[in-house]
C-alpha positions in Angstrom: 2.6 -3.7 39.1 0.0 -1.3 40.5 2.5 0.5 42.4 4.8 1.4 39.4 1.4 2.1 37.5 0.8 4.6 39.8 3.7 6.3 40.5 3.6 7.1 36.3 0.5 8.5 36.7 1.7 10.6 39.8 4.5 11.5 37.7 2.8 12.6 34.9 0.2 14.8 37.1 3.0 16.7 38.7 5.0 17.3 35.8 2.5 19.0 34.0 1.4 21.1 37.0 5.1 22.4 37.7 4.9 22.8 34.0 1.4 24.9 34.2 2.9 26.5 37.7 6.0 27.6 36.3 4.6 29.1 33.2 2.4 31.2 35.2 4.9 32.3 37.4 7.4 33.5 35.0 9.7 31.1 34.3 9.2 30.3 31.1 11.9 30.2 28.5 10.9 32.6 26.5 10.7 35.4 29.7 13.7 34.2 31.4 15.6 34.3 28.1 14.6 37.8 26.9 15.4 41.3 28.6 14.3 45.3 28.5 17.0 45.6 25.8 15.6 43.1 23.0 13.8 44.5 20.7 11.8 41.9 19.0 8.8 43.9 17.3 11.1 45.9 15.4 
């Protein structure tokens, strides 16, 4: 039981740092989805 306790909690810890990584290195949806030719302020 304490293994599959913590091997959630390891799983939770490095989902949300890929999530935190990945956002600060670009790949986010919302600046892999949009380009130099959408104009979205307009």
């Amino acid at each position: 039981m304490r293994e599959m306790t913590l091997a959630f909690a390891a799983m939770a810890v490095i989902s949300v740092g890929a999530s935190y990584a990945l956002n600060a290195a670009g790949f986010s949806a919302a600046q892999q989805g949009t380009g130099q030719a959408v104009r979205l302020g307009d």
